[in-house]
Phi, psi and omega in degrees: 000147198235145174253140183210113176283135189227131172229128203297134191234309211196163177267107164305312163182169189236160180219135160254095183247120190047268175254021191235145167216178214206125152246150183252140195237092161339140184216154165245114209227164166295169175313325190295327157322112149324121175313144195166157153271134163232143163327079159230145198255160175238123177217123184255107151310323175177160190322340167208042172228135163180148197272145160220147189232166169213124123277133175273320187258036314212325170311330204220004135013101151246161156288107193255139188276359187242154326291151209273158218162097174281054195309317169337321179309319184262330208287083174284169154276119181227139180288051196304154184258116159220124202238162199215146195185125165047040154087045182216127194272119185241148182237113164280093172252025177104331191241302210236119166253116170233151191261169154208109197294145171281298211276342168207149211286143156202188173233151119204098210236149213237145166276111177314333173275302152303334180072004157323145144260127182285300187235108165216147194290194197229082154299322191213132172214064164310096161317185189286346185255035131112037175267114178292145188246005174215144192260156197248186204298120180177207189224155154251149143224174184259145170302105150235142201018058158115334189229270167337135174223139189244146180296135151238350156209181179198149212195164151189167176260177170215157198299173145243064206323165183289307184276343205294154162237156195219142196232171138107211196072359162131197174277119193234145184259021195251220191272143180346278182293104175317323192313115205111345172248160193245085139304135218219081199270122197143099181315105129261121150002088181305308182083047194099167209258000195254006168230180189303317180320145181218165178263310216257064180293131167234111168308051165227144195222155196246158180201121168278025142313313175123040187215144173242142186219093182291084212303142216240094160219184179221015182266201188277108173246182212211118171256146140223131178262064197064057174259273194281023161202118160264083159201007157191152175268130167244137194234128194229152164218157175228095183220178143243018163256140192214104183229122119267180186208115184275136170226101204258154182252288032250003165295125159325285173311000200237316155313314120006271161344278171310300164297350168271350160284009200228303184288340198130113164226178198262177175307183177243130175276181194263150207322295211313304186332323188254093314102118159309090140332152135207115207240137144209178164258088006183173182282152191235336193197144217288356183286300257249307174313293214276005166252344171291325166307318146246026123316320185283331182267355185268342178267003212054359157349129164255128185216163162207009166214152202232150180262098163267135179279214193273332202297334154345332195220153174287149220308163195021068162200028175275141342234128173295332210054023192227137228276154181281117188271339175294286167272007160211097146309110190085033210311307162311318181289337159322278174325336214265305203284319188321285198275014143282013139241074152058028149241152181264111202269125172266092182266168193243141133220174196206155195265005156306106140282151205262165173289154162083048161207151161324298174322301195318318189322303201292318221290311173312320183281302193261023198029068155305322227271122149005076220253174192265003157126353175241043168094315156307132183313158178258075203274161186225152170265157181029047213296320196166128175039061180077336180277073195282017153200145192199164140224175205266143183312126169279118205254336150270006147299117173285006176258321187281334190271302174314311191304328179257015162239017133282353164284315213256331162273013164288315194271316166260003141322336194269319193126005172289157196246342195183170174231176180243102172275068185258133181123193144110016192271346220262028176267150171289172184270318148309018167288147149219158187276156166288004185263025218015018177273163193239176197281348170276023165227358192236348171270002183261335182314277247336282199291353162291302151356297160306308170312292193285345160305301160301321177292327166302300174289336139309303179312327176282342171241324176236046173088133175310308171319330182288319166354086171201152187224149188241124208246157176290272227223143177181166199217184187318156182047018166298353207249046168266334204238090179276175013247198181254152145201205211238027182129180147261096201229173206263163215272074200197149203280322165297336186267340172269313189310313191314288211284031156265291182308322213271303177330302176293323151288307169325318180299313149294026228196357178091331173308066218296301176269142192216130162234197156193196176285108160302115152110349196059152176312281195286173192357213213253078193309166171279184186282335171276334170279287239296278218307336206274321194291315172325330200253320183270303183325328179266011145206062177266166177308316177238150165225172188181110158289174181171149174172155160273027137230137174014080180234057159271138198282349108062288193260001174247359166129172187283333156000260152328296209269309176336280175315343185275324186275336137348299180254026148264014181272305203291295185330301178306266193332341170232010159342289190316345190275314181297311187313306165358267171311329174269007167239007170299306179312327194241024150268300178299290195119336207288165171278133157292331189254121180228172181273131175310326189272036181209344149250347166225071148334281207289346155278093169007290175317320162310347203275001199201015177271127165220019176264011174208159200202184155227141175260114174068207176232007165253012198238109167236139183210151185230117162315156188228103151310047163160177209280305178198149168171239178239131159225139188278143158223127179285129204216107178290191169328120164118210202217108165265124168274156140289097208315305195266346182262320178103027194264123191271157199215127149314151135313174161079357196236135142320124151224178200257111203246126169282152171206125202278186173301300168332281201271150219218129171347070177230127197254174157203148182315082171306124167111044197213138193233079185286105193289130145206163207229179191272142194302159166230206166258336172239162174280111183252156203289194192093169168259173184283162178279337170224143168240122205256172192208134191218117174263109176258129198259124154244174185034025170067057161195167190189131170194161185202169207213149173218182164245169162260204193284324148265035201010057163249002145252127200238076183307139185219087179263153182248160172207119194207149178266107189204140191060008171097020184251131158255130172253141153220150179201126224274341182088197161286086166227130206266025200249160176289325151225133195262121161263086172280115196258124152238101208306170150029056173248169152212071184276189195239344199167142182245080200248160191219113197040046178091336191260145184275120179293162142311132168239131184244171163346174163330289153319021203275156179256196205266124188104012175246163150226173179238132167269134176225177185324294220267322166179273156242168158192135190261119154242101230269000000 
């Protein structure tokens, strides 16, 4: 079969109807081409947002709901100024200036105030003997039998700046900056963290030009980001609709916004969620479940939710849903004890029903399933854990959707607390749907679908507030249904580093809550990785150990278990700071966990760091990749305490931190007010009775914000210093007492919301302050 690229050359004529302007377009094409014109449209949503489309077949044009895409969210009203000059068409939206050569095609968009160019396409990339090396805004078909020929993508290329980086595309285990990479968005199964393959593709991409850019399809898209030219990038889908949605900031954060208002962003989950898993593959039997449980409170550990894997259900017959009564007996009864000490029970599925169970029966009977293009359920060998034939739930069925989520409210009418979603990577491109759609358009959806079924139905028995899922594989708008987590990776100092990077692209990617396996998957980490994954993992957004050995810390030496319980005491002690950051997230869009290039856009040093992140934005912690030794950390703009020494560091600098096995980097951002409270063994609801809060002041002044227990409130303190008097002011803070450390003061007098404190002893009580080692403590 032969291919032949047909590409938009000149504007034949144009329409301005409001915030839209529709060009009708030439193409150049071979003879064997139909002579024709297409469609490509400009629709500006607001001064620095707008959709652009290319039809190729524009006759047969639907509007596809998926992915949904609240454009509404952005949409103002702007007057564009457009004006045609010398054969170019300019759209002025206030913000933005985009061009479109008329007499020959061009693309570009510019910052109306600077007059930058941001974005512009790549008409011509000549080798040295005049060969192009990239195809510009058009289209290919193919040849069938001999003659008919049908669009099979649609694409353009684009400039590449000299300095630029490009972020983003879903979760990529690969290196940090795409640039230089060739991507391929088609959920697969990594088998690990160490290639190009991914669970979580997302089309959207960051360019520190200062534009995020969402190709709006659910097919197979194909990036090169300067691999075969570095002097341009190219984007492909194999569609015959070729739509983004530009969002320019030229702040990270502020694109970020805009696009989860636009894709979906998520609830804020519920405390207990930010909690220790603990998990492996897996408890076999409720005796078994029921001594890690008290172990973990006899070790003191703090935890709140434990995890069953496939062993749930009985053997090859996952998933059913339905429970093995034989190695857990009494299901209810289970839960009950779980949860009078405070834990919460986690079950494991995947969207495979197995062959030889009732669910396959009913599923089949009532065409729940997926079919193979002849009307027949769509079976598969070896879907998954042994259940060596199954088929997949159709998920765009409303009969199909309702039936598997009675299932799961049978189990949490039981006292189940979340599932585990796992898989969702496995529709063939020859599936068809009950929406008459096929697996090259329904297989990158799947797990939003798949997702968003289980997160209703929880959300549907034990209250929305309640809502959650621990999810696999997604695709645009998943971080609707948190949380995430990143896989399989290998139990290995590369396996950690990947699932950091992957992590770090998913934040940029809309992907708010992020965890991965403390300790890696496949086989057994040693005692120094487990503990080093142990030290980042607990303080990751979410953390859960999991593998398929043992990675309760227990099993890693007395060492081991020490450091774990340490920083899962520090992860409890700063819950009100994480609670924070999640409702920030589901106010915003923004990650709890972000890439230093996401709040210092603007340092260099920054663009390609990816060992290191911030928790929130007053939290920098940097993993330590080996057993002991030295780690260089990178310290942005500004002033950093050391968390565990109190030792203060300019920005702008590298330093050089020893660091034994125990300790593992963490600075935090002076002129930062950090809430937290005393650790526990479980999360209890509320806001706590008492709270503590740590200030680091700079230039004598300092604030920070929390939330309460239903963030439906927003303590907001300030804290400065002048003439030797400390002010402070607590905002709306619902706790019964507030302990405030504010370092490296020595005032003379304290007053707090206009009232002037005591000053007393060591030791003060409420309504007192004190001078101590670090600096003062206020008492509320």
């Amino acid at each position: 079969m032969t291919s032949e690229r047909i590409t938009v050359a000149a504007v034949a004529d144009y329409e301005v109807d409001g915030q839209r302007v529709r060009f009708d377009c030439e193409i150049d094409a071979p003879e064997t081409v139909t002579d024709r014109t297409v469609p490509v449209t400009l629709t500006v949503y607001d001064p620095r947002t707008f959709r652009f489309e290319l039809l190729a077949n524009p006759e047969t044009h639907t509007d596809s709901e998926y992915p949904p895409l609240d454009t509404a969210a952005v949409e103002t009203d702007v007057a564009l100024d457009v004006a045609e000059a010398e054969g170019r068409l300019t759209v002025d939206t206030g913000a933005l200036s985009i061009t479109v050569g008329l007499d020959e095609w061009s693309f570009s968009v510019a910052d109306a105030d600077t007059g930058e160019t941001v974005f512009e396409e790549q008409r011509a990339d000549p080798d040295v003997f005049g060969r192009q090396r990239v195809d510009a805004l058009g289209f290919s078909q193919e040849e069938i039998n001999h003659n008919p020929r049908k669009v099979t993508e649609t694409g353009t290329s684009f400039r590449l700046s000299p300095d630029e980086k490009l972020y983003g595309a879903g979760e990529q285990f690969v290196e940090f900056d795409r640039r230089g990479r060739e991507l391929d968005l088609w959920h697969q199964e990594p088998l690990g963290t160490e290639t190009e393959r991914a669970y979580k593709n997302i089309p959207f991409h960051l360019s520190t030009n200062g534009y995020g850019l969402l190709l709006d399809t659910t097919a197979r898209v194909h990036y090169d980001f300067g691999k075969t030219s570095t002097a341009s990038g190219t984007m492909s889908v194999a569609d015959d609709d070729f739509a983004f949605v530009f969002f320019y900031g030229p702040d990270f954060r502020e694109i970020l916004q805009r696009y989860t208002a636009v894709t979906g962003r998520p609830s804020r989950p519920p405390k207990w969620s930010f909690g220790t898993w603990m998990s492996r593959l897996g408890y076999e039997s409720r005796e078994e479940l029921a001594d890690v449980a008290e172990r973990l409170r006899e070790e003191e550990i703090p935890s709140d939710v434990l995890h069953l894997d496939p062993f749930w259900m009985r053997a090859n017959k996952s998933t059913d849903l339905e429970w093995d009564t034989e190695q857990f007996p009494d299901p209810e009864g289970m839960i009950d004890e779980l949860r009078e000490d405070d834990f919460r029970l986690s079950l494991w599925e995947h969207p495979h029903v197995p062959v030889g169970t009732e669910a396959f029966e009913e599923g089949v009977r009532e065409d729940y399933f997926v079919t193979d293009g002849t009307g027949d359920a769509y079976v598969m060998d070896n879907t998954c854990q042994g259940d060596y034939r199954g088929a997949l739930v159709d998920f765009t069925d409303p009969d199909a959707v309702e039936w598997w989520k009675a299932k799961h409210h049978r189990l949490l009418e039981q006292g189940v607390a979340v599932f585990k979603t796992d898989y969702g990577e496995y529709v063939p491109e020859d599936a068809v749907f009950e929406n008459g759609q096929s697996g090259k358009t329904m297989h990158n959806l799947y797990p939003y679908l798949y997702n968003e079924a289980v997160y209703e139905a929880v959300g549907e028995v034990n209250g929305p507030e309640e809502a959650v899922v621990w999810g696999r594989s997604a695709w645009t708008g998943s971080q609707a249904f948190p949380m995430h987590w990143g896989g399989d990776p290998q139990t290995s100092w590369n396996g950690m580093s990947a699932a950091l990077r992957g992590g770090l692209s998913a934040s940029l990617s809309g992907i708010a809550f992020w965890s991965h396996d403390i300790g890696g998957f496949r086989g057994t980490p040693d005692d120094d990785v487990y503990t080093r994954w142990a030290q980042f993992g607990l303080l990751s957004s979410n953390s859960r150990c999991h593998g398929t050995t043992p990675r309760e810390p227990w099993e890693f030496g007395e060492e081991a278990l020490d450091i774990f319980r340490e920083y899962a005491r520090l992860r409890y002690r700063l819950l009100p700071y994480l609670y924070t950051y999640a409702e920030v997230a589901a106010r915003t869009g923004l990650p709890v966990v972000r890439p230093l290039v996401l709040e210092y856009q603007d340092d260099p040093t920054v663009h390609r760091m990816d060992t290191q992140y911030l928790l929130g934005e007053d939290l920098l912690v940097a993993p330590v990749f080996e057993a002991s030794g030295t780690r260089s950390v990178y310290l942005p703009d500004g002033e950093w305490r050391d968390y565990w020494t109190g030792e203060r560091y300019p920005g702008g600098q590298t330093v050089e931190v020893e660091v034994g096995l125990d300790e593992m980097p963490v600075f935090v951002r002076a002129g930062s007010v950090i809430p937290e409270r005393e650790p526990t063994q479980s999360i209890q609801p509320g806001t706590p009775a008492e709270l503590e809060l740590d200030a680091t002041p700079t230039d004598g002044h300092a604030a920070g914000r929390f939330y309460d227990a239903d963030a439906d409130a927003l303590a907001e303190v300030t804290v400065a210093i002048e003439d030797d008097t400390l002010s402070i002011e607590l905002g709306d803070c619902s706790a019964d007492r507030v302990t405030l450390t504010v370092r490296d003061v020595a005032p003379e007098s304290v007053v707090v919301d206009g009232d002037a404190l005591t000053e007393t002893g060591d030791d003060p009580d409420a309504g007192a302050w004190a001078d101590t080692e670090v600096g003062v403590t206020v008492v509320v």
